[in-house]
C-alpha positions in Angstrom: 0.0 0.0 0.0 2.9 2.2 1.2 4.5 1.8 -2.6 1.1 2.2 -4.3 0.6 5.6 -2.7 4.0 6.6 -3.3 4.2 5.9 -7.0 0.3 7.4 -7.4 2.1 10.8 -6.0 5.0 10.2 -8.3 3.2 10.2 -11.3 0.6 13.1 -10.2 4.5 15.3 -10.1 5.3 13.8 -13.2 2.4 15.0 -15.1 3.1 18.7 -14.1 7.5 18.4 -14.0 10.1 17.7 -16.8 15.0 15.8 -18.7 13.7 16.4 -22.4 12.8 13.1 -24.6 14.5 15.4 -27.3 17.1 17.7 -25.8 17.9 20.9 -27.0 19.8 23.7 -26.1 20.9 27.0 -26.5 24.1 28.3 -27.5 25.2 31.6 -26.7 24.6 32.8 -30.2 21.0 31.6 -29.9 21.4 28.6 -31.8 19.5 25.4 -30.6 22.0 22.6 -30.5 21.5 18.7 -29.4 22.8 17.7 -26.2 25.2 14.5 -27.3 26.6 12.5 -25.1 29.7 9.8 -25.3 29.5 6.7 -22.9 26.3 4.8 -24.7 27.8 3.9 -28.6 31.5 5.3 -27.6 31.0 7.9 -30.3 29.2 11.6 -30.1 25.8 10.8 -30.5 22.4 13.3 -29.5 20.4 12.3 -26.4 17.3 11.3 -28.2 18.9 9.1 -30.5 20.7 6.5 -27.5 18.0 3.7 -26.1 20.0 3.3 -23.4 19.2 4.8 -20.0 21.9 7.7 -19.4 21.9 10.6 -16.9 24.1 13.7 -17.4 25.8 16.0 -15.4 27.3 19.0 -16.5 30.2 21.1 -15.4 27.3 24.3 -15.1 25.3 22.1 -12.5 28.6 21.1 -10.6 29.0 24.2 -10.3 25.8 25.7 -8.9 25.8 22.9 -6.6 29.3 24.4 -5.2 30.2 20.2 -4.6 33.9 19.4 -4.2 33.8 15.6 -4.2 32.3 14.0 -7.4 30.8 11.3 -4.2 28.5 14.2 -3.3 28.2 15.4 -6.8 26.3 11.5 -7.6 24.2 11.7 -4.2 21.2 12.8 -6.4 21.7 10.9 -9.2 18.9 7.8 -9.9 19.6 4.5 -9.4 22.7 5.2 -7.8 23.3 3.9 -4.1 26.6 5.5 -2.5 28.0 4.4 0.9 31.0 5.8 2.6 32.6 4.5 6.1 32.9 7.7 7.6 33.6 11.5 6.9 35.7 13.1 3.9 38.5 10.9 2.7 36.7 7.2 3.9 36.4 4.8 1.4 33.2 5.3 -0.6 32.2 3.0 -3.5 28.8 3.3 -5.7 26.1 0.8 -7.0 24.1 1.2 -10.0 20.9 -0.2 -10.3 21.4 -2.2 -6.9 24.8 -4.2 -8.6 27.3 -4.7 -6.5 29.8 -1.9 -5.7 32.7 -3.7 -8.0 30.0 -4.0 -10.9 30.6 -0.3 -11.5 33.2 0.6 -14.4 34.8 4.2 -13.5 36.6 5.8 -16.7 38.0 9.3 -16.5 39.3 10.7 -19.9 38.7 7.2 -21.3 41.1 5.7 -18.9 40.0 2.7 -16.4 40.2 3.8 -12.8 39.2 1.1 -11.0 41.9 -0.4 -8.7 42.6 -4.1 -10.1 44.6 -4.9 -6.5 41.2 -4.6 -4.5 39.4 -7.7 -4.0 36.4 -6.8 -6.7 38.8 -4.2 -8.5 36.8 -1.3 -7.2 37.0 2.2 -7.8 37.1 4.2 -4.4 35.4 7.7 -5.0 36.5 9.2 -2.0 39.4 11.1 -3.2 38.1 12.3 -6.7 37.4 16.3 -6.8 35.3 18.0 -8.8 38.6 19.5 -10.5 38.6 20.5 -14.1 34.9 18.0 -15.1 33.3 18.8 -17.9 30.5 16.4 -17.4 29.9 13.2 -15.6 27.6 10.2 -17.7 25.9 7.8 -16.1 25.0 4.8 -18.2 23.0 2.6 -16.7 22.2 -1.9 -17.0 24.7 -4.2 -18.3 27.3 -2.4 -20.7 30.6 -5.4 -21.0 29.5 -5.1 -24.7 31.5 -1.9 -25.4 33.5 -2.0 -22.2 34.3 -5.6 -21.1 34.5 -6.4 -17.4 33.6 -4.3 -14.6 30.3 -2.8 -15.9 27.8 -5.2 -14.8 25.7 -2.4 -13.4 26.8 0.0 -15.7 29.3 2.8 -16.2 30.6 6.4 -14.9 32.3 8.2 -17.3 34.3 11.4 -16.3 35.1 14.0 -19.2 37.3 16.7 -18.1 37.6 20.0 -19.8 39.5 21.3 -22.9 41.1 24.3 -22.9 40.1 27.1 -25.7 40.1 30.4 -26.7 42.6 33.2 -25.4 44.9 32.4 -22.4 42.4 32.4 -19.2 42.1 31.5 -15.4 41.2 31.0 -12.3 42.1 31.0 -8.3 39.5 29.9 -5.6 39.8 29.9 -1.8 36.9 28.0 -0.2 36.9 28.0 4.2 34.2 26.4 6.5 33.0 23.9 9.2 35.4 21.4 10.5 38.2 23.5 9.9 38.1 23.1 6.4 40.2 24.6 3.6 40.6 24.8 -0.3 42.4 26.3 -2.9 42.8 25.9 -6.1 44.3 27.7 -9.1 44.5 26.7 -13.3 44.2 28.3 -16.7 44.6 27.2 -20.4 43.5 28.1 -23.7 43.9 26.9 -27.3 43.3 27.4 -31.0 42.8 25.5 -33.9 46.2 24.0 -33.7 46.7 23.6 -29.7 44.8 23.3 -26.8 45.9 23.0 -23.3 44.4 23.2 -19.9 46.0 22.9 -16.7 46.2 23.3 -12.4 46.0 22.2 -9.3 44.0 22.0 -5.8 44.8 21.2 -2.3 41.9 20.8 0.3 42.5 19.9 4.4 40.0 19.3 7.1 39.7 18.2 11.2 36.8 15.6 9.7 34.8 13.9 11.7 34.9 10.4 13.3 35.3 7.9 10.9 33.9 5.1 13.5 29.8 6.5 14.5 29.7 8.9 17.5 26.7 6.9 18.6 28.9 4.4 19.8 30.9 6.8 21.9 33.8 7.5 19.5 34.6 11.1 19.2 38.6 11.8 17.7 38.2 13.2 14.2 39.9 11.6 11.8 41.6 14.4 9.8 42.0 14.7 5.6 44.3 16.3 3.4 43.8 15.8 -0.6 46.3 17.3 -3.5 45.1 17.2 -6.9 47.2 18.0 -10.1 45.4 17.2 -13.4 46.3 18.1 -16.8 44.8 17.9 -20.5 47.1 19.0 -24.2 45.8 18.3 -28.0 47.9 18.7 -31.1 46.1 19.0 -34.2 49.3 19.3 -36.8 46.8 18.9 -39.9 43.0 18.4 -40.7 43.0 14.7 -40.3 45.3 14.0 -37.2 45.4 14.8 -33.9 46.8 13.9 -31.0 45.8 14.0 -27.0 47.4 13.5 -23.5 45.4 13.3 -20.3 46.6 13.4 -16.7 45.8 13.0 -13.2 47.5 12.5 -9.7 45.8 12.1 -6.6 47.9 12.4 -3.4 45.6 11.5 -0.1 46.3 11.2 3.4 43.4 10.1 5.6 43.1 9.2 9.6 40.6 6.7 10.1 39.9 4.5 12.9 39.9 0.8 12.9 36.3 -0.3 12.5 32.6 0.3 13.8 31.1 0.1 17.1 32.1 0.9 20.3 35.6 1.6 21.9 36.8 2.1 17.8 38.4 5.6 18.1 41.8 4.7 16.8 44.1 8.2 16.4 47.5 6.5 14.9 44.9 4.7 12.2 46.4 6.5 8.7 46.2 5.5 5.1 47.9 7.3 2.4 46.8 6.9 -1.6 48.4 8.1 -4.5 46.6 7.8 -8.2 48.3 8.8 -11.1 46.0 7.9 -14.6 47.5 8.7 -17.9 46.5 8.5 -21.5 47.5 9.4 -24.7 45.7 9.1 -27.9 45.9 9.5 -31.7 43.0 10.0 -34.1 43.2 9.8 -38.2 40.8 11.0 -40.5 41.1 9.1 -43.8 39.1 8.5 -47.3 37.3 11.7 -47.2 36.5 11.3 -43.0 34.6 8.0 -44.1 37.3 5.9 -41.5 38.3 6.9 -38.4 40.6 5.5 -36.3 41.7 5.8 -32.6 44.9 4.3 -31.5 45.6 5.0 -27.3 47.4 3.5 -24.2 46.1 4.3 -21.1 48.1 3.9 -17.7 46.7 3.8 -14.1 48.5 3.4 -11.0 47.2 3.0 -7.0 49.5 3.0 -4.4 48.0 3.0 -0.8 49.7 2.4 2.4 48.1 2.1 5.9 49.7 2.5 9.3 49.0 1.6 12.4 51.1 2.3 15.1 50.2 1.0 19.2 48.2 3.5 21.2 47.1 3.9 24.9 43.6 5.9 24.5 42.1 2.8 25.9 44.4 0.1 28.2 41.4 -2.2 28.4 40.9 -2.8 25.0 43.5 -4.6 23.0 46.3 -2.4 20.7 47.2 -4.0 17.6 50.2 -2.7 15.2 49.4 -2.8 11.1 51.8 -2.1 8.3 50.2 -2.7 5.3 51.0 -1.9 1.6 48.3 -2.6 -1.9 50.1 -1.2 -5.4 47.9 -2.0 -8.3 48.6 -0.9 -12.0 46.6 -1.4 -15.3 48.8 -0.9 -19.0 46.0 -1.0 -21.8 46.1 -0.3 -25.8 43.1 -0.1 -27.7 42.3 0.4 -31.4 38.3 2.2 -32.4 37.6 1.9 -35.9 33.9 3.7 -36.8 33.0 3.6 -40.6 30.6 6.0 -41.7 29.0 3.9 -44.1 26.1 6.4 -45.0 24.3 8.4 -43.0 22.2 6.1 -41.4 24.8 3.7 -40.8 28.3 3.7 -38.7 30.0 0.6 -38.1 32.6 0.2 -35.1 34.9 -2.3 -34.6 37.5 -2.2 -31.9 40.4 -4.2 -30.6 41.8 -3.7 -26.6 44.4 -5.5 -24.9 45.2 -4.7 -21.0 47.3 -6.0 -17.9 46.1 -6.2 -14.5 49.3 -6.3 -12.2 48.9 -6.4 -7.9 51.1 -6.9 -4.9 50.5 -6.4 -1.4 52.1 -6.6 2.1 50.5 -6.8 5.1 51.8 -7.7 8.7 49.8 -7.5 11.6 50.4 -8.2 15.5 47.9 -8.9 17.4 47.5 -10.3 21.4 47.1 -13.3 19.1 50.5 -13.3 17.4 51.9 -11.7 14.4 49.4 -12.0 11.1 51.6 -11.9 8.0 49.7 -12.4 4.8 51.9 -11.2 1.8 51.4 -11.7 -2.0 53.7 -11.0 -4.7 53.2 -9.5 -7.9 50.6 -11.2 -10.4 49.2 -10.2 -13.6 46.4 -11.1 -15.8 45.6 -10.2 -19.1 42.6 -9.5 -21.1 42.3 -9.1 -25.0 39.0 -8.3 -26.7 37.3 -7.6 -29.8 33.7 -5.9 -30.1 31.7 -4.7 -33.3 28.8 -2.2 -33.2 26.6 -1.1 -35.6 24.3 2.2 -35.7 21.1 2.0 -37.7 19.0 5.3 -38.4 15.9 5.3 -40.0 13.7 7.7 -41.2 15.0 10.2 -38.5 12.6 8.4 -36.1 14.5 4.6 -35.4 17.7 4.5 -33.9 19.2 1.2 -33.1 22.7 0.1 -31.8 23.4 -3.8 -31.9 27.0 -4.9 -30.5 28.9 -7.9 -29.8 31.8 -8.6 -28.1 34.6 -11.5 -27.8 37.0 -11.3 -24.6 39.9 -13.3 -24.2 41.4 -13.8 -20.2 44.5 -16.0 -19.7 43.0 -17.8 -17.1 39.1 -18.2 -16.9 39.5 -18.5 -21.1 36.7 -16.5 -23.6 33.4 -14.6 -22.5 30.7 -13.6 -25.5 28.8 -10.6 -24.7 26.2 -8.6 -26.6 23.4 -5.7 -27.0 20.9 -4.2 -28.4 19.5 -0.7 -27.8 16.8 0.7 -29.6 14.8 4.3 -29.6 11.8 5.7 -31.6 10.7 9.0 -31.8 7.2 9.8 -32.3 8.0 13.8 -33.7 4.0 14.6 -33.5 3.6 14.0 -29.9 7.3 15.0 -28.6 7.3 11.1 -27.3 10.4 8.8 -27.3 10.0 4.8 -26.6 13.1 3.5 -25.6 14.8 -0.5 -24.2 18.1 -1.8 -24.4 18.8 -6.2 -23.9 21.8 -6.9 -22.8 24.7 -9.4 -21.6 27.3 -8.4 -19.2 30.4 -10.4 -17.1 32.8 -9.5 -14.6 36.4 -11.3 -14.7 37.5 -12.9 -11.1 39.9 -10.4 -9.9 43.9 -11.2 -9.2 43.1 -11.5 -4.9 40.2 -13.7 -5.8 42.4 -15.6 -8.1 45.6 -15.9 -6.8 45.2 -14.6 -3.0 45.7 -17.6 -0.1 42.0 -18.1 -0.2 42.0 -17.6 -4.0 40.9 -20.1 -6.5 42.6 -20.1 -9.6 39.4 -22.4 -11.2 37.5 -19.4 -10.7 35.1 -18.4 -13.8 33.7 -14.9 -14.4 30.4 -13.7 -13.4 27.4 -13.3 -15.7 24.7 -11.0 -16.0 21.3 -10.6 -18.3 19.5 -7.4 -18.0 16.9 -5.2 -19.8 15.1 -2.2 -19.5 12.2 -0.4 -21.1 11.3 3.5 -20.7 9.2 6.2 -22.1 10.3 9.8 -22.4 7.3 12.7 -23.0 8.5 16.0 -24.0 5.6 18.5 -22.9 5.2 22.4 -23.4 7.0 22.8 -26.8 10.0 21.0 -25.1 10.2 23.3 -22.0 9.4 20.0 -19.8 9.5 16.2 -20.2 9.0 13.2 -18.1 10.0 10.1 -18.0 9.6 6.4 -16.9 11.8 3.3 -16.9 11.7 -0.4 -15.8 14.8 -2.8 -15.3 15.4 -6.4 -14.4 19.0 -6.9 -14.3 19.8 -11.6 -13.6 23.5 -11.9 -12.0 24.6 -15.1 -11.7 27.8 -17.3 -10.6 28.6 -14.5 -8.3 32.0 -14.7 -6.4 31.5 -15.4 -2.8 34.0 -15.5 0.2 33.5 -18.6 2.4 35.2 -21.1 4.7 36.7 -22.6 1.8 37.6 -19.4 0.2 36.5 -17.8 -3.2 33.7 -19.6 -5.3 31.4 -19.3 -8.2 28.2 -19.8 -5.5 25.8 -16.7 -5.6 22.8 -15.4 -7.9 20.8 -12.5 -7.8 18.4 -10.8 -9.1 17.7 -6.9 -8.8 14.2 -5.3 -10.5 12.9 -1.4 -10.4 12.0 1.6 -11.6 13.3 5.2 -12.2 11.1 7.9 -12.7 12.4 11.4 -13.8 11.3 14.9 -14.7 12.6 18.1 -15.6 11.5 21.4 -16.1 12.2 25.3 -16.9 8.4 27.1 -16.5 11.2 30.2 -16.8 14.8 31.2 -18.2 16.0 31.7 -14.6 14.3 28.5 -13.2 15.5 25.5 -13.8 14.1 21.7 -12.0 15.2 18.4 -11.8 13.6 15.6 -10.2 13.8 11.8 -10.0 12.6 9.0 -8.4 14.1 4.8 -8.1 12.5 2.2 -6.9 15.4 -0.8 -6.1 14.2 -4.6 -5.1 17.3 -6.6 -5.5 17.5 -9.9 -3.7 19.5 -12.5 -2.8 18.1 -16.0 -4.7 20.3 -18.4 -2.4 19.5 -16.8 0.9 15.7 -14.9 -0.1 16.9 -12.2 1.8 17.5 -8.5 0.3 20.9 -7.3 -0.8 22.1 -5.4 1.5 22.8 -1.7 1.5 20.9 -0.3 -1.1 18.1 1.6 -0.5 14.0 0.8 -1.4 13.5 4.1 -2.1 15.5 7.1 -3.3 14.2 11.0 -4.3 16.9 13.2 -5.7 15.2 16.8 -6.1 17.5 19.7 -7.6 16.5 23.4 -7.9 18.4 26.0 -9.8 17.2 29.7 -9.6 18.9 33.0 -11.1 18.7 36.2 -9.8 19.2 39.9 -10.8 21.2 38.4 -13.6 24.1 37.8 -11.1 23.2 35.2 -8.9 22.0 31.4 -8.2 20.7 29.6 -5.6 20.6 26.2 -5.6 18.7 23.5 -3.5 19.4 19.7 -3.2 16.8 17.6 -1.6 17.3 13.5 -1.3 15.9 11.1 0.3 17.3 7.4 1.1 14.9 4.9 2.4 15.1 2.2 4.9 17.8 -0.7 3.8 19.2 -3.3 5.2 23.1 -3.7 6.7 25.6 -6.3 8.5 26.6 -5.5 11.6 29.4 -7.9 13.4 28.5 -9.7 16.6 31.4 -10.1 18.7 29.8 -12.2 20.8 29.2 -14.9 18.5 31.5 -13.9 15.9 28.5 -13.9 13.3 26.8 -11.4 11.1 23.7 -10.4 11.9 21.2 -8.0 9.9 19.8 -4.4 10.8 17.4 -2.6 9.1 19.0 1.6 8.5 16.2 4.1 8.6 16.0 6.2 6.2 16.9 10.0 5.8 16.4 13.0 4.3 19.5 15.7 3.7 18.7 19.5 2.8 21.9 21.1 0.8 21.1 24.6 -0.1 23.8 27.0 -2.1 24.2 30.8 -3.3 26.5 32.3 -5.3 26.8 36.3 -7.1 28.8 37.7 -9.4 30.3 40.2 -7.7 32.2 41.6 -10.8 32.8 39.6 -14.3 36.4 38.8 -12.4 34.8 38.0 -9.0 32.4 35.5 -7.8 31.1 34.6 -4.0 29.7 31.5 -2.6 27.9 30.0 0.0 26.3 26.6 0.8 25.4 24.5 3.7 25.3 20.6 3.6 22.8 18.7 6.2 20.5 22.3 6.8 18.3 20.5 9.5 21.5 18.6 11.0 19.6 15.2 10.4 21.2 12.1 12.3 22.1 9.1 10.2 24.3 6.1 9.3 24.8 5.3 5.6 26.7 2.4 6.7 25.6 1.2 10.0 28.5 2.1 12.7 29.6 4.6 10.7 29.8 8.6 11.1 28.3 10.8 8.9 28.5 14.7 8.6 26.4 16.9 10.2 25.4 20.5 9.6 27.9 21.9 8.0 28.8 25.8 6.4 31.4 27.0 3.2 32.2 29.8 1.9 34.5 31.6 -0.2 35.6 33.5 -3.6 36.2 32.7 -6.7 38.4 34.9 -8.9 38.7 34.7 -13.0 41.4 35.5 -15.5 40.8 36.0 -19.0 43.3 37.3 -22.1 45.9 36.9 -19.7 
């Protein structure tokens, strides 16, 4: 009844709010241009031609929202459940469509981010700022057609900017709550021959307790974060050019050694570098009917975690950790697209990458010393994939796309898709579903780890969805609707025995969205998911993600100067593990649910100077997003913003 009521409400908001079935904006000459995004077909292609569900964020909205973390940037975004074991700098993964955390593919600049030393080769959000993104797309359901293992659930893509025009930039100084500080500085520029775009940000805070202060525990855990990132394009003639990408990541983060009471640890500290790399070069030949993309992408993650003894508690036992994960992925891939006519493009695409880990780690314990070290292993993945984009009648658009993986150990993996959208031009509607196969490649800990099994095979997923878009008011508004079913099956599972092929599960919902500008200085965003995933060997629900999730975004100009921005979201009631010492078991909570209030302002002070303001957790709202965990509550920034330009 409680659902019933809920989606009745829903779809009474709907009929009245509107993310255009076919997008269009403005340029600032007044030209109407097609929002196109990247991450669905792996070439430029307009919104209302992709049957694949895909959420964008801009580099405009990031900016109104006055975010710093690209975690907090996503708390709003549907079908996306993010948890986080403590304050800024704890490790924070994200599910898609109620997936597991390491069925989320993470690409920045076209380069693979997730960390292949991590026991599901995750990608941990915590230390990626907001630095230098151009846009952020979400694609949603199973997507190992176009991008192998990993994207299960689906894929986060993170564009950063180019630079262009005359030689600009920018300085920022951002204070607040917590004793928090930011700065950060960059410029670029370009032409028709050169582009380049460059700078740097540090940012430092007291934090928060990583371990719940419900439970008693009340030494912050501190943060510090350096960012240096870095983009250049050559274009020597009309039909070649060529592109670097870079980005390091130093982080240095005080944590505490668990949940629950007595955790307050203040010698806990982990320090992370990143550095991803890329390089590409594109050629134009027969008249731009072939092009081809040869890169090599490079990512490196090197984290080490101390743990020196402490008194802050003689009754509870010390332990002393030294710990060390390094974790680096070499990949080359080749894109050929034919543009066959124009309502055909082929793609076909070869990639070959390395996975290399090794790890240290020496514990003692009132037990005894724990040692559990393991040397460097690799693994290697070659695939092949072919894509085809059909357009008819400027109404059908339809992507079909296999692919053939090769791993040296678990052997070949077929995968394949089909997404399909049709445009109905008299009523503004778009009908849109996608069918698709996915698989995720046992990692090198779940292969070659002590408890690893090197007879391990990859896990497999089927998965469809089916949505309708309405563009209303002369496409001023739209709303929209879509189901999914996504089937998972030989999960990897950590027992007694170690890793094996044992789980299956199945996760089924809904996303509504709507967007809406009744005005040129008004601007709304809403959305709506609806997760049920479940466990089929247990019957019980996977846990952490949430039944219900409302992401509300309001963007209002003023006096031609200003914005304020609001962010509303709600996350339901899920369910968690929490461990029993007692009995040394599991055992399951139910999380309520919460509601966060982030309001923003900024003003042009002068074209050179900008001021903002937000506040983060308004009505100071109590809550776990991972049982025993702290979160942050109300919480004030400020600062200033000053820009450069024909420098």
């Amino acid at each position: 009844m409680k659902n019933r009521f809920i989606a009745a409400a829903l779809f009474s908001v709907l009929c009245t709010m509107t993310n255009p079935a076919f997008a269009e904006s403005e340029s600032a000459e007044g030209e109407k241009t097609q929002e196109v995004v990247v991450t669905a077909t792996r070439l430029e292609t307009p919104t209302r031609e992709v049957g694949s569900s895909i959420t964008v964020i801009t580099s405009e909205q990031i900016e109104k929202m006055q975010k710093t973390s690209v975690v907090d940037v996503l708390k709003t975004a549907p079908a996306l459940d993010i948890n986080q074991s403590g304050g800024p700098g704890a490790a924070a993964s994200i599910l898609i469509r109620g997936a597991k955390s390491e069925h989320t593919l993470v690409m920045i600049d076209g380069i693979e981010a997730n960390d292949p030393i991590t026991p599901g080769r995750t990608f941990n959000f915590a230390h990626l700022s907001v630095d230098n993104i151009e846009r952020i797309e979400i694609l949603r359901g199973p997507q190992s057609t176009l991008y192998g293992s990993d994207a299960i659930g689906g894929v986060i893509n993170i564009i950063t900017k180019r630079g262009k025009g005359a030689p600009n930039g920018f300085a920022s100084l951002e204070g607040g709550s917590y004793g928090s500080f930011r700065g950060a500085a960059g410029g670029g520029g370009g032409n028709e021959w050169i582009q380049y775009n460059m700078g740097f940000s540090h940012s430092k805070t007291d934090g928060i307790s990583a371990a719940s202060e419900r439970d008693g525990n009340v030494e912050r855990d501190a943060y510090k974060n350096s960012t240096v990132y870095g983009t250049m394009g050559l274009k020597p003639t009309d039909y070649f050019d060529l592109d670097f990408s870079l980005r390091y990541i130093d982080a240095d983060t005080n944590g505490d050694i668990g949940a629950g009471v007595g955790s307050d640890d203040p010698n806990y500290r982990t320090l992370s570098q990143q550095l991803l790399f890329r390089t590409q070069g594109r050629l134009f030949l027969f008249d731009d009917l072939w092009e081809q993309t040869v890169g090599f992408s490079f990512t490196d993650h090197d984290q080490n975690t101390n743990n020196d003894y402490d008194d802050t508690d003689p009754e509870t036992p010390d332990s002393f950790l030294r710990s060390s994960y390094k974790g680096r992925i070499f990949k080359f891939d080749w894109q050929n697209n034919f543009y066959i006519h124009d309502t055909n493009i082929a793609t076909f695409g070869i990639e070959t990458e390395e996975d290399q880990g090794e790890s240290s780690y020496y514990e003692e314990t009132i037990y005894g010393p724990y040692i559990n070290d393991f040397e460097n292993k690799t693994a290697r993945t070659t695939a092949y994939y072919l894509q085809d984009q059909i357009k008819l009648w400027n109404a059908w658009f339809t992507t079909v796309g296999v692919r053939f993986d090769d791993h040296d150990r678990f052997g070949t993996e077929t995968t394949y898709r089909i997404a399909t959208a049709y445009l109905v031009h008299q009523t503004g509607t778009k009908i849109k579903g996608s069918y698709g196969t996915g698989f995720k490649a046992p990692t090198l800990l779940q292969l070659y780890s002590y408890w690893g099994n090197e007879n391990l095979g990859p896990e497999e997923s089927t998965g469809w969805d089916f949505g309708l878009e309405q563009s209303l008011y002369g496409n001023r508004a739209s709303v929209g609707a879509t189901w999914f079913y996504n089937e998972i099956e030989n999960l990897i599972q950590f027992d007694s025995s170690g890793y094996n092929n044992v789980g299956r599960a199945v996760i089924k919902g809904a996303e509504l969205y709507a967007s809406a500008r009744p005005a040129g200085n008004l601007d709304v965003r809403f959305s709506y998911t609806y997760t049920n995933g479940k466990d089929l060997d247990t019957a019980e629900k996977l846990i952490r993600r949430a039944d219900n999730k409302f992401g509300f975004n309001l963007d209002y100009g003023f006096m031609e100067k200003g914005n304020i921005h609001l962010e509303i979201v709600y996350i339901g009631e899920r369910d968690d593990l929490v461990f029993d010492p007692f009995t040394y078991e599991s055992v399951l909570v139910r999380l309520e649910g919460y509601t966060l209030v982030n309001p923003a302002v900024s003003y042009q002070i002068t074209d050179a100077v900008q001021m903002f303001f937000r506040v983060d957790n308004l009505f100071n709202r109590d809550y776990e997003a991972i049982s025993g965990y702290g979160t942050v509550g109300i919480s004030a920034y400020g600062g200033l913003r000053f820009n450069f330009k024909g420098m």
